[in-house]
C-alpha atoms as an extended CHARMM CRD file, in Angstrom:
* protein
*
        95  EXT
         1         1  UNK       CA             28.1350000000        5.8830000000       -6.9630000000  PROA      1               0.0000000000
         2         2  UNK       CA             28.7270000000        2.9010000000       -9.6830000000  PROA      2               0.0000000000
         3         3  UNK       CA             31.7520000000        2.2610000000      -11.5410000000  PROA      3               0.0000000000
         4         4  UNK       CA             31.2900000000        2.5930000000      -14.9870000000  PROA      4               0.0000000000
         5         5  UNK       CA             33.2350000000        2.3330000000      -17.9180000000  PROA      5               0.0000000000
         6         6  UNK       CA             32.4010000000        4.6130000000      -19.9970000000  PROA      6               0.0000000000
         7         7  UNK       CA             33.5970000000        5.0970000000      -23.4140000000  PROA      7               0.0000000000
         8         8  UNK       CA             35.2060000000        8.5370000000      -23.9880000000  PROA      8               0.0000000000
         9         9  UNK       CA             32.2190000000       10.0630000000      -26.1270000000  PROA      9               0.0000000000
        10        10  UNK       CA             29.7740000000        9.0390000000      -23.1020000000  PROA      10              0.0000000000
        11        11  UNK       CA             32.5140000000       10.5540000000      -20.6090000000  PROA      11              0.0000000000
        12        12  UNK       CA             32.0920000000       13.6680000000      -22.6740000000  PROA      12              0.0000000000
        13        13  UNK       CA             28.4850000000       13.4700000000      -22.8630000000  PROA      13              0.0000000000
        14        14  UNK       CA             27.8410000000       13.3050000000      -19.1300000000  PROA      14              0.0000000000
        15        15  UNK       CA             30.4160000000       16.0040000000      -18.2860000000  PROA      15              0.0000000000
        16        16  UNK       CA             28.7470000000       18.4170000000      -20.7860000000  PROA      16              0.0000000000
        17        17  UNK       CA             25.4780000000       17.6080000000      -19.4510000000  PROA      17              0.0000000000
        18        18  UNK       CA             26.8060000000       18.3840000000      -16.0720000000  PROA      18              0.0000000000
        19        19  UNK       CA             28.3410000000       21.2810000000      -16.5750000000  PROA      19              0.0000000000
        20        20  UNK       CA             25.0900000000       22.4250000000      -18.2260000000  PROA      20              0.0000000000
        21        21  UNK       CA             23.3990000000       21.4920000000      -15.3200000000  PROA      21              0.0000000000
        22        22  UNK       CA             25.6480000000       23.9320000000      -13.0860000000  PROA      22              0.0000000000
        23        23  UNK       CA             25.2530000000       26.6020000000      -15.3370000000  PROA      23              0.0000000000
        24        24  UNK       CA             21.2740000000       26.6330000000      -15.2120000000  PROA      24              0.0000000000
        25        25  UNK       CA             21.6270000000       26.2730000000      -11.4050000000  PROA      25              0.0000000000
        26        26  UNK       CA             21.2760000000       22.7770000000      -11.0080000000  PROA      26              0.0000000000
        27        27  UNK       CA             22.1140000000       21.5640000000       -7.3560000000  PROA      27              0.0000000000
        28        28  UNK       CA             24.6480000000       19.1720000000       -6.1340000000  PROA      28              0.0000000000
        29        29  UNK       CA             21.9040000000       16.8170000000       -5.4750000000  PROA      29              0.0000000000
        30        30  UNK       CA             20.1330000000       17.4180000000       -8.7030000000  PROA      30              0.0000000000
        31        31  UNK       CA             23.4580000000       16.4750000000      -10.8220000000  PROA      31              0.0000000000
        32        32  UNK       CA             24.6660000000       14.0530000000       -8.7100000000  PROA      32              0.0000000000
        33        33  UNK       CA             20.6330000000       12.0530000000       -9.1490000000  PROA      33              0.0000000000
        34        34  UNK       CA             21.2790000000       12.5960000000      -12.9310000000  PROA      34              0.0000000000
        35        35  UNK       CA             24.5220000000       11.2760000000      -12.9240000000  PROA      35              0.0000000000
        36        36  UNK       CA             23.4840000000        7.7970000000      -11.0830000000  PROA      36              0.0000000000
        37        37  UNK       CA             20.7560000000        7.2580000000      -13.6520000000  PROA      37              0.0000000000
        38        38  UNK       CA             22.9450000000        8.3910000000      -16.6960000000  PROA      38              0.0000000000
        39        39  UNK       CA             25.4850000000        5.7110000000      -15.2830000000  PROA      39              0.0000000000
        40        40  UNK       CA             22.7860000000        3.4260000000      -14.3100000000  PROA      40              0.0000000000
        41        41  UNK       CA             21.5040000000        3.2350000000      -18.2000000000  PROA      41              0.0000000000
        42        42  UNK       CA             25.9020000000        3.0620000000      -19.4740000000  PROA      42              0.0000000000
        43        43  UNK       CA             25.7090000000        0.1210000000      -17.0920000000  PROA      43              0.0000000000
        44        44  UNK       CA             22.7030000000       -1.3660000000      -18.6850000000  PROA      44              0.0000000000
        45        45  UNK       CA             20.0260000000       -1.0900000000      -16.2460000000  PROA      45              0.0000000000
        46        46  UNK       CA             16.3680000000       -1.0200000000      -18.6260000000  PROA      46              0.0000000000
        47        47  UNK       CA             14.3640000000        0.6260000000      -15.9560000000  PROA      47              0.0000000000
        48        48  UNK       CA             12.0240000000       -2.0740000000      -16.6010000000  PROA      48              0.0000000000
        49        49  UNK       CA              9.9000000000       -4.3390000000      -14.2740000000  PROA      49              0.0000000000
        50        50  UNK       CA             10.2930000000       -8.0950000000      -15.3050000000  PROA      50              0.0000000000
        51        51  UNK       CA              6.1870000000       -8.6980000000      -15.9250000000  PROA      51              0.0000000000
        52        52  UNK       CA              6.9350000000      -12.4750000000      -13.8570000000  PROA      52              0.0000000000
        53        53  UNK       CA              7.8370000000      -10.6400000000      -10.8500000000  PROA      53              0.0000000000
        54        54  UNK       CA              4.9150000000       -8.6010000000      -10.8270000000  PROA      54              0.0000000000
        55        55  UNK       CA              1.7200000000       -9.7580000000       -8.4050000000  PROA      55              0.0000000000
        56        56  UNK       CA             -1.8770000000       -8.1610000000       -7.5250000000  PROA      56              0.0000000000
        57        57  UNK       CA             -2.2020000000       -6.4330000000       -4.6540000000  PROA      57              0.0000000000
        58        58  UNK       CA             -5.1210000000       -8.2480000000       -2.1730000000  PROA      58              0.0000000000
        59        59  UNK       CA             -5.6250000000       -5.1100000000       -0.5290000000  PROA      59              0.0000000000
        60        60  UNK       CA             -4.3610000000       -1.5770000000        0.3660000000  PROA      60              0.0000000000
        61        61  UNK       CA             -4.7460000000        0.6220000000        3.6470000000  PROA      61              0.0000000000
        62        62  UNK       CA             -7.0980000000        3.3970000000        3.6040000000  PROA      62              0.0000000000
        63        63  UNK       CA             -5.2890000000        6.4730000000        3.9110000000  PROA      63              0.0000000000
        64        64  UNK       CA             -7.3550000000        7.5730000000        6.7340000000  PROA      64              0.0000000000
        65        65  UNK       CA             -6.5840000000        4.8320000000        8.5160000000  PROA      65              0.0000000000
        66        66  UNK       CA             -3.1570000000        6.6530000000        9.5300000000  PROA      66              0.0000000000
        67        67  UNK       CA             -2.2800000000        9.6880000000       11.2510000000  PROA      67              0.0000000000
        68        68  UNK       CA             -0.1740000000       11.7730000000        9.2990000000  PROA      68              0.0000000000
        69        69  UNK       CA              1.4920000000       15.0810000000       10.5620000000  PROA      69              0.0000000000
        70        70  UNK       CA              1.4500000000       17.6750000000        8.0620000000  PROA      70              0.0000000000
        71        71  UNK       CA              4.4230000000       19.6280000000       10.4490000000  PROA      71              0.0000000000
        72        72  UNK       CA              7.8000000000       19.2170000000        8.9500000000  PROA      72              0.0000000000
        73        73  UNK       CA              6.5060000000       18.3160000000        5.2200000000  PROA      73              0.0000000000
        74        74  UNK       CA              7.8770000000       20.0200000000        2.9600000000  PROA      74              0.0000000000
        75        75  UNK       CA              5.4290000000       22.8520000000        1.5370000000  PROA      75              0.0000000000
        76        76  UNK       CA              4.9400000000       20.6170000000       -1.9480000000  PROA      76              0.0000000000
        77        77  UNK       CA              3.9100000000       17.8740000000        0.3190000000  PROA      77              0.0000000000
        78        78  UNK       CA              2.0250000000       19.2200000000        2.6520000000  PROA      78              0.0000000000
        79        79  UNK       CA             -0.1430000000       21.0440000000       -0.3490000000  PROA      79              0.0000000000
        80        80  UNK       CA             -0.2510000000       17.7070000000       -1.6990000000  PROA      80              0.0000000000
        81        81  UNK       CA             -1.6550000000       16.0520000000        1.3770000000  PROA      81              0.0000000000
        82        82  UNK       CA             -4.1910000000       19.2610000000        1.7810000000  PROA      82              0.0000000000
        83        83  UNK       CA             -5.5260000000       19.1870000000       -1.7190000000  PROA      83              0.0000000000
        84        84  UNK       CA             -6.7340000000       15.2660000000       -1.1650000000  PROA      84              0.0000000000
        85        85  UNK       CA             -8.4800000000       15.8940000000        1.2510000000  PROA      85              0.0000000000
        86        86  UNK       CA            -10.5870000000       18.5960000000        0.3950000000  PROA      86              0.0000000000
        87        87  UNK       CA            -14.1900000000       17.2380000000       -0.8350000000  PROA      87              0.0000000000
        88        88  UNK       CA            -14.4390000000       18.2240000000       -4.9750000000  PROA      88              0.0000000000
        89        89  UNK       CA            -17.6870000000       19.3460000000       -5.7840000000  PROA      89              0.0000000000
        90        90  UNK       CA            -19.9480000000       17.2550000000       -7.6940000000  PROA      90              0.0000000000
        91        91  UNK       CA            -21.1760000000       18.1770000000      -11.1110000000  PROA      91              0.0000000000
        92        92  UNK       CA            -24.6200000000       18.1490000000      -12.2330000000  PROA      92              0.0000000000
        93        93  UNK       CA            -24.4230000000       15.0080000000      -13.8170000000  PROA      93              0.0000000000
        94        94  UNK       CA            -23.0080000000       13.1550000000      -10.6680000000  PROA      94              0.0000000000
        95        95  UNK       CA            -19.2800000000       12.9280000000      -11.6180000000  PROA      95              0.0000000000
């Protein structure tokens, strides 16, 4: 984890916001994520992508070009991976 200093209203902030977390059954993972960011943000971080260091893509693989093993996935991924490949139906005026 950073080191931050944080001013005593932010310390008091973020240990409020934990404890709330606890208390709605937040897990240790769950906190400890929010906590990174919160100190992330008291460090200055803008969560922003400088637009000069940005560049096209030329092209991407197809994602049936790969194998992928739905054993091991967790069940949100593995519903994820499912649901795109199931055909949609088409609606009566081809969309």
């Amino acid at each position: 984890m950073m080191k931050v200093e944080l001013a005593a209203e932010h310390r008091a902030a973020l240990a409020e916001a934990q404890r709330r977390m606890r208390v709605q059954g937040a897990g240790t993972h769950t906190i400890g994520q929010f906590t990174t960011h919160f100190l992330a943000v008291a460090a200055g971080a803008q969560g922003l992508i400088p637009e000069d260091s940005i560049r096209p893509v030329d092209a991407l693989p197809a994602l049936s070009a790969h194998e992928v093993d739905d054993d091991g996935l967790p069940p949100s991924a593995a519903s994820c991976r499912h649901r795109q490949t199931q055909r949609r139906p088409r609606h009566d005026d081809g969309s």
